[in-house]
C-alpha positions in Angstrom: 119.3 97.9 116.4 118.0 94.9 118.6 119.6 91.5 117.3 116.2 89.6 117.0 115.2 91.9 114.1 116.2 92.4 110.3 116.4 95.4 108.4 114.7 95.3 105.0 114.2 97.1 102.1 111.0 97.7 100.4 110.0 99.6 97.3 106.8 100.7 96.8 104.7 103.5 94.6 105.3 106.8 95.8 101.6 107.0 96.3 101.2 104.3 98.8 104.4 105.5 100.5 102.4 109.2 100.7 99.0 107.0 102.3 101.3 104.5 104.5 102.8 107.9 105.7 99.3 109.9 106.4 97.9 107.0 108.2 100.7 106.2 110.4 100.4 110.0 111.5 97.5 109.9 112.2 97.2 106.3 114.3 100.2 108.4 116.3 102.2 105.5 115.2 106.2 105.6 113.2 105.7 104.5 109.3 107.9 101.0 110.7 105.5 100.2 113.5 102.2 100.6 111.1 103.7 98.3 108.6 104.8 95.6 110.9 100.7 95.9 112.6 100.0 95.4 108.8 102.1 92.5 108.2 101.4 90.5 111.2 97.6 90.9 111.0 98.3 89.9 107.3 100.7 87.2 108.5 98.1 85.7 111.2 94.7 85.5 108.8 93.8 82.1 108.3 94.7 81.8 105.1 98.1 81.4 106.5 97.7 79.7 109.5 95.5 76.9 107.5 99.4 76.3 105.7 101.3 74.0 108.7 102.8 71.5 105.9 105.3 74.8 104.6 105.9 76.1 108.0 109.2 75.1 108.6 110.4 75.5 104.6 112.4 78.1 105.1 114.1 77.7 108.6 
């Protein structure tokens, strides 16, 4: 595993594990790599980039 990443667990509804897995199949993409396009795009919306006062909060 590359250094610059974390390994997390997540739990989630069998049913949207069953949907997370059907669409990454189908995109041709692995169930890790369709979450991560998911979280980012989530991630960079503008409701979050709007938030600069709690950027550094956690570091």
């Amino acid at each position: 595993m590359n250094s610059n990443k974390k390994r997390i667990t997540v739990r989630m509804p069998e049913k949207l594990n069953e949907e997370i897995t059907r669409k990454s199949k189908y995109l041709g993409l692995t169930k890790n790599s369709f979450i991560i396009d998911i979280l980012w795009k989530e991630f960079d919306s503008s409701k979050y980039k709007n938030n600069n006062k709690e950027d550094n909060k956690y570091e």
